[in-house]
C-alpha positions as CSV (number, residue, x, y, z in Angstrom):
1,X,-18.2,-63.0,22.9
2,X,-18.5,-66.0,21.0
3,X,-21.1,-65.0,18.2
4,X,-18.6,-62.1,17.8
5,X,-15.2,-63.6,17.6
6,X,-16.4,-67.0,16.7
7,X,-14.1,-67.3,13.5
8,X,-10.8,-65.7,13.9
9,X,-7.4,-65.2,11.7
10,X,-4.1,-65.9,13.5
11,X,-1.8,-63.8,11.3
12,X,1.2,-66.2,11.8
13,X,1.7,-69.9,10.2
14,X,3.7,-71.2,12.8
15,X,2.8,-74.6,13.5
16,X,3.9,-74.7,17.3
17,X,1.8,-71.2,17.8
18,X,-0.7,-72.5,16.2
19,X,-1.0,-75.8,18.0
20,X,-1.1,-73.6,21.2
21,X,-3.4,-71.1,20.1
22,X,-6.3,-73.8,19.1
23,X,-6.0,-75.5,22.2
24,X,-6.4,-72.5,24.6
25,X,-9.2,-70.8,22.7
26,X,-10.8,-73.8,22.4
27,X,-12.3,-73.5,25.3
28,X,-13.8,-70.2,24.6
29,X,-15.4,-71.0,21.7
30,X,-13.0,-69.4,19.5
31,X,-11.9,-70.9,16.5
32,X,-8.4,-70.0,14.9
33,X,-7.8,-70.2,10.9
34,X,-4.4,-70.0,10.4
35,X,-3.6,-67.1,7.1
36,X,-1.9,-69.1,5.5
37,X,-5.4,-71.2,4.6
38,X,-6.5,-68.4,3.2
39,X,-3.4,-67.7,0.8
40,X,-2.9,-64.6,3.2
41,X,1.1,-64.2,3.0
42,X,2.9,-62.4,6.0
43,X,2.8,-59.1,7.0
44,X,6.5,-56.7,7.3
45,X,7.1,-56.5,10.6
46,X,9.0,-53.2,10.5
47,X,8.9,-51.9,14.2
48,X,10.9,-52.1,17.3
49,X,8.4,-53.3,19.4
50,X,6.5,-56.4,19.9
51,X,3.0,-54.8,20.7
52,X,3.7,-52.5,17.3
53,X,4.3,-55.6,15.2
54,X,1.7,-57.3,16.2
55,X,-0.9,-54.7,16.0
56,X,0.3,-54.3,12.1
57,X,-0.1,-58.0,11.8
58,X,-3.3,-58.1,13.1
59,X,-4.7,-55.3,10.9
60,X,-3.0,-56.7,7.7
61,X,-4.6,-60.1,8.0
62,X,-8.5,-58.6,8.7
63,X,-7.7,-56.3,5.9
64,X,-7.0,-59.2,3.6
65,X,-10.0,-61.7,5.1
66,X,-12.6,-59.3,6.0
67,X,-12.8,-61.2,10.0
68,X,-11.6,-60.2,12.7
69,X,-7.9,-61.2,13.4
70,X,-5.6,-62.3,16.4
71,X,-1.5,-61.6,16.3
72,X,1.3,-62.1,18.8
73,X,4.9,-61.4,18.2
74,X,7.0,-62.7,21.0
75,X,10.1,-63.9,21.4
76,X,13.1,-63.4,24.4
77,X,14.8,-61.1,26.1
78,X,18.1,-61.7,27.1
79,X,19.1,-59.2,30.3
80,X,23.1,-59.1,29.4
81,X,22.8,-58.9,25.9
82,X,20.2,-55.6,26.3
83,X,17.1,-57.8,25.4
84,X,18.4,-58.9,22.8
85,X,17.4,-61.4,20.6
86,X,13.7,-59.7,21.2
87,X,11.8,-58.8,18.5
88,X,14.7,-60.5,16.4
89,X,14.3,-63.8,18.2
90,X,13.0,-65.8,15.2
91,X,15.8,-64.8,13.1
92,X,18.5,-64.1,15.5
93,X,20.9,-66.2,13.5
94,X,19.6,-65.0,10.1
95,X,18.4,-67.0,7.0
96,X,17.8,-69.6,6.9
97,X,16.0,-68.9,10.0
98,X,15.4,-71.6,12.1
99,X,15.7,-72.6,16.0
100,X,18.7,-74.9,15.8
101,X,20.9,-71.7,14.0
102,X,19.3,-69.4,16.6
103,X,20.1,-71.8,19.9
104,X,23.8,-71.8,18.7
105,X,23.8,-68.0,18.0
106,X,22.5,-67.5,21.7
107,X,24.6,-70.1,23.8
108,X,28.5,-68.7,21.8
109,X,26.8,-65.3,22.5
110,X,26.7,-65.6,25.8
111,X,29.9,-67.4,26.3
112,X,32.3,-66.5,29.5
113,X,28.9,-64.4,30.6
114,X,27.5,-65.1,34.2
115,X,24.6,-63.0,33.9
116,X,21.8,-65.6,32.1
117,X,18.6,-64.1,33.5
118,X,16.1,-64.3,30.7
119,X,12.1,-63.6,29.7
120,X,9.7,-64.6,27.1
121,X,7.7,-62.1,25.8
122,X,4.3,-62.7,24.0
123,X,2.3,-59.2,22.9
124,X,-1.1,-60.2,21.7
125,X,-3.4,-58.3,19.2
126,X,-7.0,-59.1,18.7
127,X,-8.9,-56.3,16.1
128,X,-12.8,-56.9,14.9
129,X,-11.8,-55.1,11.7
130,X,-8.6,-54.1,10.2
131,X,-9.3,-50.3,11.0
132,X,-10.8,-51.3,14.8
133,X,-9.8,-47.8,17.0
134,X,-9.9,-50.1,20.1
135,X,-7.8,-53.3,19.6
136,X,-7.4,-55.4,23.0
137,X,-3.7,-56.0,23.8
138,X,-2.2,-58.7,26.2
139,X,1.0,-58.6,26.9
140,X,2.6,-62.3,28.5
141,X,6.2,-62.4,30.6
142,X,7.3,-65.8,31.7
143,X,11.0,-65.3,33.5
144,X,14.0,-67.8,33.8
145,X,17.4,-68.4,33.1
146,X,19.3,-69.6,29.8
147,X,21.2,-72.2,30.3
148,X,24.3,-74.1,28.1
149,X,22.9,-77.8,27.4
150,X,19.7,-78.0,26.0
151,X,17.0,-80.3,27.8
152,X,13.8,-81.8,26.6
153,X,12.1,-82.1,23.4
154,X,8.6,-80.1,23.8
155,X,8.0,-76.9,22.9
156,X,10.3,-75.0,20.3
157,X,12.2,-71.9,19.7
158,X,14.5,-71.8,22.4
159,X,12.4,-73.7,25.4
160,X,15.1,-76.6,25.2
161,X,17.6,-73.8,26.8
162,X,15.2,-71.9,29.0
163,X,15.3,-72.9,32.3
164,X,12.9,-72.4,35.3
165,X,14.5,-72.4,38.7
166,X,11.6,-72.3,40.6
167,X,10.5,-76.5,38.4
168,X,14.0,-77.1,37.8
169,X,12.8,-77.8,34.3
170,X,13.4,-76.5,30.8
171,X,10.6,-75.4,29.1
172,X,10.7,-78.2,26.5
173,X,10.4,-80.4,29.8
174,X,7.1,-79.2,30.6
175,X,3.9,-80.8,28.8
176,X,1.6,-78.8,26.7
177,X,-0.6,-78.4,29.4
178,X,1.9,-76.8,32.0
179,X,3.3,-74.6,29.2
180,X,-0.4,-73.2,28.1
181,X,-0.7,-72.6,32.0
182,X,2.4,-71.0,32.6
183,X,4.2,-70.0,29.7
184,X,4.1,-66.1,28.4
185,X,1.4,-67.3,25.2
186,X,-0.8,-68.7,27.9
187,X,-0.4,-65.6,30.2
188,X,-1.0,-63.3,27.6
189,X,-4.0,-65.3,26.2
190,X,-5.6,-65.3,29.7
191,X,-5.5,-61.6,29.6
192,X,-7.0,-61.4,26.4
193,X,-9.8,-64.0,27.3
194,X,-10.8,-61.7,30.3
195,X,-11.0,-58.5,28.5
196,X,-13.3,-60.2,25.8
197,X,-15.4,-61.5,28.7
198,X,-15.3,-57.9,30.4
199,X,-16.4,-56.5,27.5
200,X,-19.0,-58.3,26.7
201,X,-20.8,-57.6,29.9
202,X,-20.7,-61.5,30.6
C-alpha cells in the first residue's frame, strides 16, 4: 500500500483540509502534496453530487501531475432547507466566499425554523491514474444539529454552529484529535484506509 500510494496529490488547497488530511494519512505512510505546490489550479466542479465532484477532481489533478491523486468534496446538509447548502457549502453566500459570509447566510436562513437537524458530508476519491476504471470511494456522514450562537474556535467552515447532542459540544469545541476520530473527513478517510489495506492483500 505504501510503495504504491506513497506520494499523493490532494486536489484541494484548503489549508484546514489539508492540515487534517496530513495528520490522518500520516500514519499510513501516505504523504499528501497539496496542488497548489505543483502550480496545479482547481478543477470545475460542475455536478450535483459530491462523489461526482470529487471523482473529476481527483482525475484532473493525476492528469496534470502524473501521481496518483486523492479528492473530497463535502460540505452540509441542512434537513429543512432540502440539503441545502450541500455541494454549495463553500460558497453558499457567494463571492467573496468565505465562512463568516456563509455562517450568516445559514443562521437568517433558517430563522423562525424549528427543524435544525443537520449532516456533514465528506465523499472521498483516491485514483492511481487520472483514467483509473476502479477509483476507491469513501463516503463520511457525521450528524447534528445547527444551532444560532456560534461556539468554539477549532475547526472551520461551519463547525462553530454545528452542534452534537450526544458531547454537547460544537464541533469547533472538539480538538483535532476528537474531530479526525469522529468527524465525517475522518470517517470517510477510515473507509478509504481499509479498502487500500483490503486491496493490497495486507
Amino acid at each position: 500500500m505504501a510503495n504504491l500510494f506513497s506520494t499523493v496529490v490532494l486536489a484541494s488547497n484548503n489549508s484546514g483540509k489539508l492540515r487534517e488530511f496530513k495528520m490522518m494519512l500520516k500514519k499510513v505512510g501516505i504523504e499528501i502534496i497539496p496542488q497548489g505546490n505543483l502550480d496545479i489550479p482547481a478543477a470545475d466542479e460542475p455536478h450535483a453530487t459530491f462523489v461526482e465532484n470529487a471523482l473529476e477532481k481527483a482525475r484532473y489533478a493525476s492528469r496534470a501531475s502524473g501521481l496518483p491523486a486523492l479528492a473530497d468534496d463535502s460540505g452540509i446538509c441542512v434537513e429543512a432547507l432540502m440539503g441545502a447548502p450541500g455541494i454549495h457549502s463553500a460558497r453558499y453566500a457567494g463571492e467573496p466566499a468565505n465562512d463568516e459570509n456563509n455562517n450568516k447566510k445559514l443562521i437568517e436562513t433558517l430563522q423562525g425554523i424549528d427543524n435544525r437537524a443537520a449532516h456533514y458530508v465528506c465523499a472521498l476519491v483516491l485514483v492511481r491514474y487520472a483514467l483509473d476504471p476502479e477509483p476507491i470511494i469513501a463516503i463520511g456522514y457525521w450528524h447534528g444539529q445547527i444551532v444560532d450562537t456560534p461556539k468554539g474556535d477549532g475547526g472551520f467552515g461551519y463547525d462553530p454552529h454545528f452542534f452534537l447532542p450526544n458531547l454537547g459540544k460544537t464541533a469547533a469545541e472538539l480538538t483535532p484529535e476528537e474531530k479526525n476520530r469522529l468527524g465525517h473527513r475522518g470517517l470517510a478517510l477510515d473507509q478509504l484506509v481499509q479498502q487500500l489495506i483490503s486491496q493490497s492483500g495486507q
